[in-house]
N, C-alpha and C positions, 0 to 999 in steps of 0.2 A: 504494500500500500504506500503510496507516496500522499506525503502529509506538506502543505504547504507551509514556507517558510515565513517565519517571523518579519512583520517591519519593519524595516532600517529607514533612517533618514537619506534621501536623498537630494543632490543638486538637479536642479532641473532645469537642463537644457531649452529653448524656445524652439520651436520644433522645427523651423529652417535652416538649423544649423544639425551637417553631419552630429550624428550618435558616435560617440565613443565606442570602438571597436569590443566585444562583449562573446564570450565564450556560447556557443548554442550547441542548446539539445533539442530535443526531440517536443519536449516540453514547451521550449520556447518558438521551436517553427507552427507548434499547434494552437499555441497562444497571436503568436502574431498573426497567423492565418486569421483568426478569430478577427482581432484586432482589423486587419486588412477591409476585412467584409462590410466592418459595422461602418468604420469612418468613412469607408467605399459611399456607404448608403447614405452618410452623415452628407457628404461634399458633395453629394450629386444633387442637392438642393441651394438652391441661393435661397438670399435671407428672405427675398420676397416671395418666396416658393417656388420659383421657377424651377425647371430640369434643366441641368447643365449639359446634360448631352441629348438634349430633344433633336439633336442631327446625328445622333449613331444611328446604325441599321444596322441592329442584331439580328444575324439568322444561323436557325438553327442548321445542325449538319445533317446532311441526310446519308454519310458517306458508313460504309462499312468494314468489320476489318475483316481481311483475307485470314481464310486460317488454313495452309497447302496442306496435302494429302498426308505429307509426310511426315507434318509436324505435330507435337506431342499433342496437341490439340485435337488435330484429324483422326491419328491413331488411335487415342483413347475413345471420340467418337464411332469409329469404327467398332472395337473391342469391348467395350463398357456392357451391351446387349447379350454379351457370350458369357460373361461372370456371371456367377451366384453368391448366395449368401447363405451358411448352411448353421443353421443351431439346432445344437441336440439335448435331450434333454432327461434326467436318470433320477433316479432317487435321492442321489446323493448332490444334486446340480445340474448344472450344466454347461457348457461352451459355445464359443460360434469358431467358423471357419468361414471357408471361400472354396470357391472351385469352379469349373466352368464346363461350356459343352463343348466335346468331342464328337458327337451325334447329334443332329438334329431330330433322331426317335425319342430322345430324352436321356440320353446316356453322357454322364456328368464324372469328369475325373477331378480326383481330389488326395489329400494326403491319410495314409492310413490311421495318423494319429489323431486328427479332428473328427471319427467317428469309432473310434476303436470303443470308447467305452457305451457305446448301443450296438456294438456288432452283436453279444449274444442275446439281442431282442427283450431287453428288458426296459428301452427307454423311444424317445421319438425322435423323427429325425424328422426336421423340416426345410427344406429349399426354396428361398426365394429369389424370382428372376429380379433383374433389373428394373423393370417396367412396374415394380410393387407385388407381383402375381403370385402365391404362395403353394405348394404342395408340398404333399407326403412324400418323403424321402423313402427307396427299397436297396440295401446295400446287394450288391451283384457278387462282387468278392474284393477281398484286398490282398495286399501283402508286405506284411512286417519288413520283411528284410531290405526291400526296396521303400519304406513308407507310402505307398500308391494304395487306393482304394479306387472301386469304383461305382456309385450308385446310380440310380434311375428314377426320373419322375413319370407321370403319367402325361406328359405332353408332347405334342408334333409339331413339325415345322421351325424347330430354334435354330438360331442363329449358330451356326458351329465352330471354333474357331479354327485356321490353316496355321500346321502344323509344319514349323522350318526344319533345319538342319543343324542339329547344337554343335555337328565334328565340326561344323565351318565356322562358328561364332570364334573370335579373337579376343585380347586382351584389349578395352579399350572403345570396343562396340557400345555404340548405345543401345537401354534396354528403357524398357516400363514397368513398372510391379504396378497390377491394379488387384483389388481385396478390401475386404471390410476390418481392416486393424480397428481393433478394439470395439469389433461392432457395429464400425460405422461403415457402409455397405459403398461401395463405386469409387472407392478411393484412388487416387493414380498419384504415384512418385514415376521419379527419372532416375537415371544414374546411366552409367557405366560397366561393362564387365573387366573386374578389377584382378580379379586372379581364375585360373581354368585349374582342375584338378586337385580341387582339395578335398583332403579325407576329411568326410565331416561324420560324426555318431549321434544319432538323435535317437530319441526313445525313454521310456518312460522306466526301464529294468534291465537289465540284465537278459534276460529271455525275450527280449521283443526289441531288441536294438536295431535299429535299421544303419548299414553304412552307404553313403553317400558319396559317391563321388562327384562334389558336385561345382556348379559355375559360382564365382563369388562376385556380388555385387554390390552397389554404395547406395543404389535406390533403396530410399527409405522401405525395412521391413518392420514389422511389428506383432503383436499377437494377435492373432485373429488375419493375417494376409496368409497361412498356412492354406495350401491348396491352390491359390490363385496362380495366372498366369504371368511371365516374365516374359515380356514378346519384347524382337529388335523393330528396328527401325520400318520395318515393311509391316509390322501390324502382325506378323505371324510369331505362333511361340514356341521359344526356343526353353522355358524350362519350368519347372513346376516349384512353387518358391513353398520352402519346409523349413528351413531352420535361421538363428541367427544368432550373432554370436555376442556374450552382455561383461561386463567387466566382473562379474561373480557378487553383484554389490546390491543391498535391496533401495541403493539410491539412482540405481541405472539399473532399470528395467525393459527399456525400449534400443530403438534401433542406434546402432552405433556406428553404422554403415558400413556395417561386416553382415551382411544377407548372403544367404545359399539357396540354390534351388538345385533341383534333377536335372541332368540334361534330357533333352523332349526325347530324344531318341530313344533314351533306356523308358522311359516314361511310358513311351509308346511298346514295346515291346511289351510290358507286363499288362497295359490296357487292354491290348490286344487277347493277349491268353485270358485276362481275369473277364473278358464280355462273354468271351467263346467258352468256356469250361468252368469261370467261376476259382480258379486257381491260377496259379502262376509260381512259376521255378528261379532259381540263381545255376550259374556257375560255379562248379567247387574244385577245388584241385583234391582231395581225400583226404586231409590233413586237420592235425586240432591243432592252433597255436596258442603259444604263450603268450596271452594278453599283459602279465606282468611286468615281460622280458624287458629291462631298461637300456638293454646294448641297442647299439644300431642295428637295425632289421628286424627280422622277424623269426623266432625261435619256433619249430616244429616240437610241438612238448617232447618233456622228455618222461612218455608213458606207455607202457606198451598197446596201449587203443589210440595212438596219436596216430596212427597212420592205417588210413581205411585198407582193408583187404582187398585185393584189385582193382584198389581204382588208379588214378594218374598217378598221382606219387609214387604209389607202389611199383606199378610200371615201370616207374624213371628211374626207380632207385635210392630214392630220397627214405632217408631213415629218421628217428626221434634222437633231437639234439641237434640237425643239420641249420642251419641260419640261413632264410633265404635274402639273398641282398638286394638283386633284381630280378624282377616281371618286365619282360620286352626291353624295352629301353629305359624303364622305368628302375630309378634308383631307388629302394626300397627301405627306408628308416626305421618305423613302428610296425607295428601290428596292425595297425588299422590302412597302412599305406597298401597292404599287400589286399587287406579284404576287399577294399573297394576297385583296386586295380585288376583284380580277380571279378567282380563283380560287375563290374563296365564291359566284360567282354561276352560273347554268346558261349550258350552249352555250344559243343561242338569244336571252339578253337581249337586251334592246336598254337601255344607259346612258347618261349623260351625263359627258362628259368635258372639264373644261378644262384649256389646258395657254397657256403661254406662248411670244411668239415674238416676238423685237425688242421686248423690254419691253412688250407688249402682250400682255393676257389674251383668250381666246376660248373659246366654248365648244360641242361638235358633239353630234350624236348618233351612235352605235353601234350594231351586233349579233354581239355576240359567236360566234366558230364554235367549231366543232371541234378540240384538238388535233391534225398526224398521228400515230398513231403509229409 
């Protein structure tokens, strides 16, 4: 609250003489505006009533502003009718989220964590369009591991959004995050894509961690933009915004212009399985690692169930205790570097992997299978 200051004496200048040059703020250009208006109105009268400027001709503008296709204005325009607003609701509470359509039948992708806690049908789930329009939410399937869900309303003909190319997004690109942070529904920031390839862990346990590899950007995220879209510059979107990242402080709780999302790509892939069968898989090399490991890389436990029975690893030759350092070209530090670099890629690859053993580097080939589920 600003409390205004006490009176001082002043000298005071005759008003045709320059003012003493005088520090401003904010306070003071709102004041003088103020000021400006009245005296405006004051002087425009002579003493004997007359209008001092009975020869102006004020007219009004009729002119408009251009707002180009491509600009964050047009875009948001564009894409605003494809977002949702999704609040669910459980005994113990409730949440909102965002999400958007990928179908025009009514088929709405979002993050698996803004509906997780109604997935085993004990609470409600409701989507509203842009346009104010509201229905019943029906979850189709999700998947933890990737944080993707996907549900359906009962509507036809929606606006859907076109879906880019996240391998070709750069550092640098601009993006748009639109979502309802904190509730409040159509929201659009700007930014930037500010780093590609970051392992990110989101989730609520231990058992339902989802890793991410995912785009980092500066456009304001917040809670409640979970599920929305992060489209570049053409209006199409390039990733699904899930996480963000906060100083650990319960005085910085919002955005700090450290935002993550899915790249579309991987996004799309697990939409795709969870419309068609209601399930969806990962990639896995057959291995358990050491989440604890605090060396560089990545420790294959050292347990005798650390290493699945026929699968990749096994194959390769990879044993418990081996350190993997790199996936592809990828330099390999943590534990989470390797999951999600593991997870960006299809069942079916085949990679290259080196890993260490007795101070000694090597390197195999793989193919990646199937998670079970």
């Amino acid at each position: 609250m600003i409390f205004p200051r006490k009176n001082r004496p002043q000298t005071v200048r005759p008003w045709w003489e320059t003012p003493a040059p005088q520090k401003k703020s904010r306070g003071n250009i709102f004041i003088v505006a103020l000021l400006a208006s009245s005296l405006g109105g004051f002087l425009g009268v002579t003493a004997s009533g007359g209008n001092l400027f009975h020869m102006a001709n004020i007219v009004d503008s009729s002119s408009t502003i251009e707002r180009a296709p491509d600009s964050v204005a047009g875009i948001a325009k564009r894409v605003l009718p494809s977002v949702v607003s999704i609040t669910t609701r459980t005994a113990n509470g409730g949440g909102t989220g965002s999400g958007f359509v990928i179908d025009s039948s009514g088929y709405i992708l979002t993050n698996n964590h803004v509906i997780a806690d109604v997935a085993d049908g004990s609470g409600t789930l409701q989507v509203t369009l842009n346009n104010g329009e509201s229905f019943d939410g029906t979850i189709i399937g999700r998947e933890s591991a990737y944080d993707l869900a996907i549900i359906k309303i009962n509507a036809t003909n929606l606006p859907a959004l076109e879906f880019g190319n996240s391998d070709l997004v750069a550092v640098g690109d601009p993006v748009i995050a639109i979502g309802s942070p904190l509730g409040l529904s159509g929201t659009v920031t700007s930014g930037i894509i500010s780093a590609m390839n970051r392992p990110v862990t989101a989730g609520e346990s231990g058992l339902d961690n989802s890793f991410i590899n995912a785009l980092q950007t500066d456009a304001a995220i917040n809670p409640g933009n979970s599920g929305g879209p992060l489209v570049d510059a053409t209006g199409a979107v390039i990733g699904v915004n899930s996480a963000i990242a906060s100083l650990g402080s319960t005085s910085q709780t919002g955005s700090i212009g450290l935002g993550f999302a899915i790249p579309i790509n991987q996004a799309r892939k697990t939409a795709d399985q969870l419309i068609k069968t209601g399930k969806a898989t990962y990639p896995i090399l057959g291995v358990s690692i050491d989440m604890n490991y605090t060396g560089i890389g990545a420790l294959i436990a050292k347990s005798s169930s650390a290493i699945m029975k026929g699968g990749p690893a096994a194959k390769a030759g990879l044993r418990a205790g081996d350190v993997i350092t790199k996936f592809e070209d990828r330099t390999i530090n943590t534990p989470d570097e390797l999951i999600v670099a593991v997870r960006a890629k299809n069942v079916g690859d085949m990679v290259k992997i080196t890993y260490v053993r007795n101070d000694k580097a090597s390197t195999v080939t793989l193919t990646l299978i199937a998670a079970k589920n």
